[in-house]
N, C-alpha and C positions, 0 to 999 in steps of 0.2 A: 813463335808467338806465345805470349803469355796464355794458364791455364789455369784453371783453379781444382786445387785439390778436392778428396770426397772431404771438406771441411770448411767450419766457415773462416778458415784462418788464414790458407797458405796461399800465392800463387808465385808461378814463374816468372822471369823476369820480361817484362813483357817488350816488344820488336818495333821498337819506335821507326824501322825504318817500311814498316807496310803500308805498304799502301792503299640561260631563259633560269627563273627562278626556279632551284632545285627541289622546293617545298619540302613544307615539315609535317609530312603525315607521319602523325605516329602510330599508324596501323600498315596494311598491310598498299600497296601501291596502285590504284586501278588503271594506270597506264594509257591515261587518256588520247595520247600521240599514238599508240600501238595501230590503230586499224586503219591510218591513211592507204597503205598499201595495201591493204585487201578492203577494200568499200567501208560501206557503214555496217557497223556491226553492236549487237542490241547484248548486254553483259550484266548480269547482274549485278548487285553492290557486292566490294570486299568488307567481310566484316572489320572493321577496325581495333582497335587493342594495341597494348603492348607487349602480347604472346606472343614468341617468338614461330612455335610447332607451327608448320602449317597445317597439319590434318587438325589441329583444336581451333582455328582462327580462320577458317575460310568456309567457301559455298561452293558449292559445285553449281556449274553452270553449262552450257551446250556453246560451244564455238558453230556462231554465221557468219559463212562466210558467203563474199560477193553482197550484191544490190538485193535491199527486200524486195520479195516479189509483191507487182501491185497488184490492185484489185482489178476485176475484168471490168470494162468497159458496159455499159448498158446492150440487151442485147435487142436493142433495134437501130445501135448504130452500124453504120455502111461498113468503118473499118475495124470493128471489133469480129463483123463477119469473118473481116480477111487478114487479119494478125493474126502471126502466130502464137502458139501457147507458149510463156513463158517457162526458162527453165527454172528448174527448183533450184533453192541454195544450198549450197554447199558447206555441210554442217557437219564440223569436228564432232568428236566424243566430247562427251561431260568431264569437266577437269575441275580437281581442287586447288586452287591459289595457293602460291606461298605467301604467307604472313608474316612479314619481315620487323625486328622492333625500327621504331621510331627514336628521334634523340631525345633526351630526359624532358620533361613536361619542363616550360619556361627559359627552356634552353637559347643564348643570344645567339639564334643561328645566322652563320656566315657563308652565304651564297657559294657554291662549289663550281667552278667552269664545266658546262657539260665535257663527257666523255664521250669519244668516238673511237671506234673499234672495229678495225676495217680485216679478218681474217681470209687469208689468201688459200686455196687450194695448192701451190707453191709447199714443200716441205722444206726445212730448214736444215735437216741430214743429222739429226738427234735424236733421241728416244727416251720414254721416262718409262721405265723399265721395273715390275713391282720387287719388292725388298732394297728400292733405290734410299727408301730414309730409314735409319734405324738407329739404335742407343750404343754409347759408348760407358762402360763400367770402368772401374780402378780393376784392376788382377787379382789384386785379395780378395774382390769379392767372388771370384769362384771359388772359396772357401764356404759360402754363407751358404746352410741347409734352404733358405729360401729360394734358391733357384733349385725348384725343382717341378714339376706335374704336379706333387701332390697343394701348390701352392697356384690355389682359382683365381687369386688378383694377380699375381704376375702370368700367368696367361690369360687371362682376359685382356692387361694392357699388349701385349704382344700379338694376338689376335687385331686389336684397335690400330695395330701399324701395319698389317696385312705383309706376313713375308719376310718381318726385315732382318737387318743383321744385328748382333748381339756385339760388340769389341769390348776386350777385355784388354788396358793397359792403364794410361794413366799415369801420374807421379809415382804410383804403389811398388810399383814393376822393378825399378831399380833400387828400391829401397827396402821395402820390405816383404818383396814375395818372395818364397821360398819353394821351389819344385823339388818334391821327393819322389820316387816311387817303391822306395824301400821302407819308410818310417822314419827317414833320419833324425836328428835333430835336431831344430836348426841352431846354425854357428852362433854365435855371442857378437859378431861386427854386425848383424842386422840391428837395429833400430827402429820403435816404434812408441805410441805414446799411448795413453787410455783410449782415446775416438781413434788413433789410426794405428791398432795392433799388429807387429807381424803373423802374417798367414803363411803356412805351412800348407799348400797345393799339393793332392796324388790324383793317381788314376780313378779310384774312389768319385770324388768328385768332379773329373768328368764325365762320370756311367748317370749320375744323378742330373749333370747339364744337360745331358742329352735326352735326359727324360721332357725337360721343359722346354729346349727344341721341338720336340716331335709332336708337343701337346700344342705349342705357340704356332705351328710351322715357321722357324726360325734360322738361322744360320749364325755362325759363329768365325771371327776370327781372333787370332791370340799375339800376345806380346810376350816374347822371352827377356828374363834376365840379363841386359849389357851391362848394368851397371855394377855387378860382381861378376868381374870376366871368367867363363866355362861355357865354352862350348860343348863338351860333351851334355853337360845337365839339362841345357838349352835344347841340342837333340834327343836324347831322354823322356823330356816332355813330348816334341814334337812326333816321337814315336808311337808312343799310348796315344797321342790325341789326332795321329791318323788313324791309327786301328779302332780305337773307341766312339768319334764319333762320325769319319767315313765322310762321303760328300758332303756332308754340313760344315766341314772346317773348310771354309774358305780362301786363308791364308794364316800366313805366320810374319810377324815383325819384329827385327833384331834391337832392341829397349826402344824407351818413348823418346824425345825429341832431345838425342843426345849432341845436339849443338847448342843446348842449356847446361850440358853437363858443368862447365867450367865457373855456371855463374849460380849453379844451386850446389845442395850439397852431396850431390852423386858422387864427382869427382874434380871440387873445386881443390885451385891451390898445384894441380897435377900436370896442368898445361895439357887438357885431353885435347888433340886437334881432328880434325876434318880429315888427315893423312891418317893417324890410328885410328878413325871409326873405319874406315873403310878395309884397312888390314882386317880389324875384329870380324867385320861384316865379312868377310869373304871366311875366316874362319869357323865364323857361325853355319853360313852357307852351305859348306863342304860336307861339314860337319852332320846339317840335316839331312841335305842332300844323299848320304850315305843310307840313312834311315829311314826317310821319309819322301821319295824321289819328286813323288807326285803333289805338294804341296809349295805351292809358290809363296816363295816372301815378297813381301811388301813393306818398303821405306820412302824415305827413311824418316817420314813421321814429323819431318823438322818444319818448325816455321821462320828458318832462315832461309830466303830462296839461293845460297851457294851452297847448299846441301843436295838441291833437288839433283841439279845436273853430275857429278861427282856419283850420288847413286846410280842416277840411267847407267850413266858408263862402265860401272862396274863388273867385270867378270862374274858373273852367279849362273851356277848351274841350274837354277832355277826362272820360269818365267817371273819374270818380276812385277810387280803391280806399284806406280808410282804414288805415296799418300804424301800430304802436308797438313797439318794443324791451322788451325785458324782461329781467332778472338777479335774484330775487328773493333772494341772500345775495347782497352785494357790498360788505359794510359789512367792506373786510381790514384796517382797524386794531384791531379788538377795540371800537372805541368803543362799540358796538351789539353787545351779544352775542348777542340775538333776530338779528339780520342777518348772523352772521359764519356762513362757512361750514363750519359744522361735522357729523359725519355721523347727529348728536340734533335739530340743527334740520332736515337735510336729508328727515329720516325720519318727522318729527312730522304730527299732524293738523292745525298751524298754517301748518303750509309749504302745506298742502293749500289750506287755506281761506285764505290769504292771496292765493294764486295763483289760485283764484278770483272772489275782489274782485277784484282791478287788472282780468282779463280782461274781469269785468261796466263795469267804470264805462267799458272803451275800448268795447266791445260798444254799450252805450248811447248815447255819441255818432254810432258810425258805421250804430246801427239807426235811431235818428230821423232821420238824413237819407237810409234808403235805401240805405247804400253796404255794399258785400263788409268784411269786418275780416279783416286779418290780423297774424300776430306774425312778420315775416320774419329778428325777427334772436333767439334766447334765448339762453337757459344757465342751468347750476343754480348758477354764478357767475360774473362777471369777475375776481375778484381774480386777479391777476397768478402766475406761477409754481405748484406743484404747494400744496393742501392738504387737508384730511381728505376732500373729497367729489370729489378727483381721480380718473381713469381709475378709480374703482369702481364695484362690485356694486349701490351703493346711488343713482350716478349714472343707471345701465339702470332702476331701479327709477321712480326720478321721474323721469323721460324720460316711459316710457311714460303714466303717471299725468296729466303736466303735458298731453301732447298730448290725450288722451279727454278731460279736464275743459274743454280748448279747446272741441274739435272739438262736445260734448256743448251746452255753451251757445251755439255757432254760430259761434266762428272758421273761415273755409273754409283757409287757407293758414298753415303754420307752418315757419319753417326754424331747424335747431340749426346754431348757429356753430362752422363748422370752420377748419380749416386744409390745408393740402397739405405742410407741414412733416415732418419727421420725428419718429416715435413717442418716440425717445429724446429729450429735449430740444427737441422744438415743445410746443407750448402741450398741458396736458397734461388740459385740457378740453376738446380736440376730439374730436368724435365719430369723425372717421380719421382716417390717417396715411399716413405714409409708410415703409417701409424702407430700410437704406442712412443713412451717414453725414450729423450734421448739417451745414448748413440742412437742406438740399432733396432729401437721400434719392436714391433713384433710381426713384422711381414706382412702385413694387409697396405699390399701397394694400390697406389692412386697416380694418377695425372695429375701435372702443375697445365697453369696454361698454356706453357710451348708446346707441350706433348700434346695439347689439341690442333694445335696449328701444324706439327708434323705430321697428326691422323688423317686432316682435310689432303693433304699431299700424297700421304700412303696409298689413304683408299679409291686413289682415280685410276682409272682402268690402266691399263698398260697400251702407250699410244707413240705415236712419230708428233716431233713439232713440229707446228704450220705457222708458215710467217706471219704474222702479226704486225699491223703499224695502228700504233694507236698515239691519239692527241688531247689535248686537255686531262679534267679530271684530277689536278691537284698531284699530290702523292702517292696514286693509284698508279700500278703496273699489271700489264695483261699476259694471257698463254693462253695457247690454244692448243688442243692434240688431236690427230685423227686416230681413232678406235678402230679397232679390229674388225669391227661391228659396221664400218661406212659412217659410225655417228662423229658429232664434232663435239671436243668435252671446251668448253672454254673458263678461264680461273680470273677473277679481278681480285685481286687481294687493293681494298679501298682502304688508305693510311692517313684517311682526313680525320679530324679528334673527334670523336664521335660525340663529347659534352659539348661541342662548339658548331660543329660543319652541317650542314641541312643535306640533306639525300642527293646523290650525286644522278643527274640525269643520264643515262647509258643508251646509245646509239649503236649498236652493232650487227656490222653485217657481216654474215656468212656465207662460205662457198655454196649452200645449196640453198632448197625454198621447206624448210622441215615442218613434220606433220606434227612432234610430240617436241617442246619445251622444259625441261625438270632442273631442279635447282637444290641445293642444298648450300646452309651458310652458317658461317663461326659468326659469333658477332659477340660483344662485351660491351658495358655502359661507360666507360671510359680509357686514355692511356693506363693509368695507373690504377685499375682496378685489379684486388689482388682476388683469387679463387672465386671468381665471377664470368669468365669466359667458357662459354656453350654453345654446341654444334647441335642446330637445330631446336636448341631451348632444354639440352639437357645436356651431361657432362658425360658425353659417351661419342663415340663412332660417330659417322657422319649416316643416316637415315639410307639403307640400302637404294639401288639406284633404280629400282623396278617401283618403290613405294615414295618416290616425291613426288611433290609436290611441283604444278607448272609454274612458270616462270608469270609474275602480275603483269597484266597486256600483252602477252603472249600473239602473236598474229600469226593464225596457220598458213604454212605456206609461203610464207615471203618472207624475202632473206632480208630482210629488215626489221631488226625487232629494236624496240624503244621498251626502255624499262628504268625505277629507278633506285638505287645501291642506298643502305643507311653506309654511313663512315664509321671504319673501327669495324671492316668486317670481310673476312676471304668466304666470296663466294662461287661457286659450281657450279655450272650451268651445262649440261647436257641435253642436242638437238639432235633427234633422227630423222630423216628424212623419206 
C-alpha cells in the first residue's frame, strides 16, 4: 500500500489492487422523547449556545422519576380516609447536561433518518485493549533530541493517547538509517537530501527514548535495516535495544514494506522477489534470535496481501506478530476516483466497508495461524503534499472510525503515520507536528485533527465488544464495550456534514436500566475545517470520565434512552447501572 514519506514530496507506489424531524438546536438538546419510559418528568431548561463544554453551558437539575405525586384528597372525604399514602418519587442526583454545538446559524439543514441502536449483552469475542492506537515515526527520527522527558509537548501528547505504542520505521529505514554502536561512519551509498538527512542511530539514543517512554507511559517497536543487507548490524541494534529498553520494546521488523522494494528506490532494477525476502528474513531472524532471544519480530509490513501468507509460514525462531500497511485513498493521479482522496470518498459508507474487507482478509491469515495482527503503519492517504482530506475535521472523523472497526474485528496494535516535521510545510497528514520554522521546528509538538480522533479511541476504558445492530442514521456507525466496572461504554462516530445535516435523532437501547448517563464528544464545524476540531470545546484529551457531563434526556433507569447527535462528531456515552 502506498505511503507517504515524513515529506510533503514522496509516496510509494500505491496498490490498486485493495480492496421524525431531527431539529436544529443549536444548543444544547432537551430530549423531549426521553421520559416516555419513566413517567412524566418536570426538567429544567438547557441552556442553549453554541458552547461546546458542558460544565459552561448547562444547569443542573434533580432527575423525577415515576408519576408526580398528587395532592391529598379533602379530609372529609370517605375515600381519602381509606387510601393509601402515596409513595414518594423517585429522584436521581442533580446532573449537569452536556451542551453539544449546533450546525452553523442559517445552515440548509437536511433532515437525518433517525438512529436506532439496539446493544445486546451477547459479547462479540473481541477486546479494545488500552495502547491499542498509537503513532508510527520515520527511523531517523530516533535520532531527534526531541523525543526525550525532558520534552513536556511530546509527553503530554503521548499521555493524550493513554499507553500507546511509538513505531519507528517508515521509507527512512531502508534508505537512510544508519545503526552504530561504535561511532562509525556512516558509508557514502546512503542517501539523503536537506528535509530528509541521513541519521546515524546508537545506543545513546535509545537511553534518551526510553526517557520519553517512561514519562509518556509508552511502548515501542522498531524497524531494522533490509534495505542494506547485514544481519549482524540489524542484530547489533536488536541487542542494545533489548537491554536498554527491556519490556518496552515490544517487537522488531525486518525493513518497511519490502514488496515495494522493486518499484521504489531501495532495490529497484535488482529483481528483489518474495523468494529473497524471505531467505533475508530468516537470516535476520537467526541472527537476532542469537542475541536477542526474547523479542519477537513482526512482518512483513507489506501492503501486498501475497506477502502476508509467505511470512506466517516462515520458519522464525521467534513468535511472530502478523502486520500490513494500509492507505485506503492513495490512488493521487485521479485514475481511480473511487480511490482518490477526496472529502465524499473519505466520508462514505464505502470507505467504511472497504476498510473493513482489507482488515478481514489480513485478520484471516494471521487468525489461522494463531498470531497477534496488527496495522503498524496507516493513514486516510499517502498521496504526496496537502489535499481535500488533509489536516481536517473529516480526517479526526475516520481516524476514530478506522481504529474501533480494527480494534472491533480484533486488530490488537494500530499506528497512525506521523512526522516530527513542522506543522507548516511537513507532511500535512500527520497526526502531529512540530512548531518553529520548516524542516524541523523547534520541538513544541501539537495535534493535528486525526490525533483528536485517535485520543477519543485511546482514552476509552479497556472493555470486551458487545453486539450491536444498529439502523438508520445516515453515515453514522456504532460500538459498544463492556467495562470492567459492569458499565457499558457505547461510541457513534456521526459522519453526516455537519454544515448541511440537522442532529441526528439517537434511539438506544441497552442491556441494563442505568442510574448515571455521561458523555463526552469530538465535534468540528465542517468536513473541511482545518485546526478547528475539539474534544469537549478544547484541543486536548477527552474530559475525564468521573467529570462529564450526562447525556441531554437522560431517563434514569430505563434501558431506553432517546437523545440527539449534531453531525461531524464521535461521541462517548458511558452508563452504570
Amino acid at each position: 500500500m502506498a505511503k507517504f514519506d515524513s515529506s510533503p514530496g514522496k509516496a510509494e507506489s500505491p496498490d490498486a489492487a485493495q480492496p421524525a424531524d431531527a431539529g436544529a438546536d443549536a444548543g444544547a438538546n432537551t430530549g423531549a422523547n426521553a421520559g416516555k419510559s419513566a413517567g412524566n418528568r418536570k426538567r429544567a431548561g438547557l441552556i442553549a449556545g453554541a458552547g461546546i463544554v458542558a460544565v459552561a453551558a448547562a444547569v443542573l437539575v434533580p432527575l423525577a422519576l415515576g408519576n408526580p405525586t398528587p395532592a391529598p384528597p379533602a379530609a372529609s372525604s370517605p375515600a381519602a380516609q381509606s387510601a393509601p399514602a402515596p409513595a414518594p418519587a423517585e429522584v436521581g442526583p442533580p446532573v449537569t447536561y452536556y451542551a453539544q454545538p449546533g450546525p452553523p446559524a442559517g445552515s440548509p439543514l437536511e433532515k437525518v433518518e433517525p438512529l436506532k441502536v439496539d446493544v445486546s449483552s451477547d459479547l462479540v469475542g473481541t477486546s479494545l485493549n488500552k495502547g491499542m492506537a498509537g503513532i508510527s515515526l520515520e527511523a531517523t527520527d530516533l535520532a531527534d533530541p526531541d523525543l526525550s522527558s525532558d520534552n513536556a509537548s511530546m509527553v503530554k501528547l503521548l499521555k493524550e493517547i493513554d499507553q500507546p505504542v511509538l513505531r519507528f520505521g517508515g521509507n527512512a529505514v531502508d534508505r537512510r538509517f544508519f545503526w552504530t554502536s561504535s561511532g562509525e561512519a556512516v558509508p557514502a551509498d546512503y542517501k539523503g537530501d536537506k528535509t530528509h538527512p541521513v541519521k546515524a542511530v546508537g545506543p545513546a539514543d535509545l537511553v534518551r527514548l526510553k526517557t520519553l517512554l517512561e514519562a509518556g507511559d509508552a511502548r515501542v517497536s522498531l524497524t531494522v535495516d533490509l534495505g542494506h543487507y547485514n544481519p549482524a548490524r540489524a542484530a547489533d541494534m536488536a541487542k542494545n535495544a533489548s537491554a536498554i529498553l527491556g519490556d518496552r520494546l515490544l517487537s522488531i521488523t525486518v525493513g518497511n514494506e519490502p514488496n515495494g522494494f522493486v518499484f521504489n528506490d531501495v532495490k529497484s532494477g535488482s529483481g528483489y522477489s518474495l523468494d529473497q525476502y524471505i531467505r533475508e528474513l530468516k537470516d535476520y531472524a537467526n541472527a537476532i534470535y542469537a542475541v536477542a532471544p526474547n523479542v519477537p519480530i513482526s512482518g512483513p509490513g507489506a501492503y501486498d496481501q501475497k506477502w502476508w501468507q509467505p511470512f506466517v509460514d516462515a520458519d522464525l525462531p521467534q513468535k511472530k506478530i502478523l502486520t500490513f500497511h494500509h492507505y485506503p485513498l492513495s490512488n493521487c493521479d485521479g485514475s481511480l476516483p473511487q480511490d482518490s482522496p477526496t472529502l465524499a470518498n473519505a466520508m462514505s459508507r464505502t470507505m467504511h466497508d472497504r476498510g473493513v474487507n482489507y482488515q478481514k482478509a489480513a485478520l484471516a491469515v494471521g487468525q489461522a495461524a494463531g498470531l497477534e495482527t496488527w496495522i503498524p503503519e496507516t493513514g486516510i492517504s499517502a498521496c504526496p503534499g496537502s489535499n481535500e482530506t488533509s489536516r481536517t475535521h473529516a480526517s479526526a472523523l475516520w481516524a476514530a472510525d478506522y481504529a474501533l472497526t480494527a480494534a472491533q474485528l480484533g486488530i490488537t496494535r494500530i499506528g497512525f503515520h506521523s512526522s516530527l516535521l513542522t506543522c507548516k510545510g511537513g507532511p500535512p497528514l500527520s497526526a502531529i507536528c512540530s512548531a518553529g520554522a520548516y524542516p524541523f521546528g523547534n520541538g513544541q509538538m501539537s495535534g493535528r485533527a486525526n490525533f483528536f480522533g485517535i485520543s477519543m479511541v485511546a482514552e476509552l476504558e479497556a472493555g470486551k465488544f458487545m453486539k450491536v445492530n444498529s439502523s438508520g442514521g445516515g453515515p453514522a456507525f456504532s460500538y459498544a464495550l463492556q467495562n470492567a466496572d459492569g458499565s457499558t461504554s457505547v461510541v457513534i462516530v456521526n459522519e453526516n456534514d455537519p454544515e448541511k445535516a440537522a442532529q441526528t435523532l439517537v434511539t438506544l437501547n441497552l442491556p441494563g436500566k442505568p442510574v448515571t448517563g455521561t458523555m463526552t464528544q469530538l465535534s468540528g464545524p465542517s468536513y473541511a475545517a482545518e485546526d478547528e476540531t475539539v474534544i469537549d470545546g478544547a484541543k486536548t484529551e477527552p474530559t475525564p470520565l468521573a467529570k462529564r457531563a450526562t447525556v441531554p434526556g437522560f431517563a434514569f433507569k430505563s434501558q431506553t434512552q432517546q437523545f440527539k447527535l449534531t453531525a461531524g462528531t464521535v461521541t462517548v456515552l458511558n452508563f452504570k447501572y
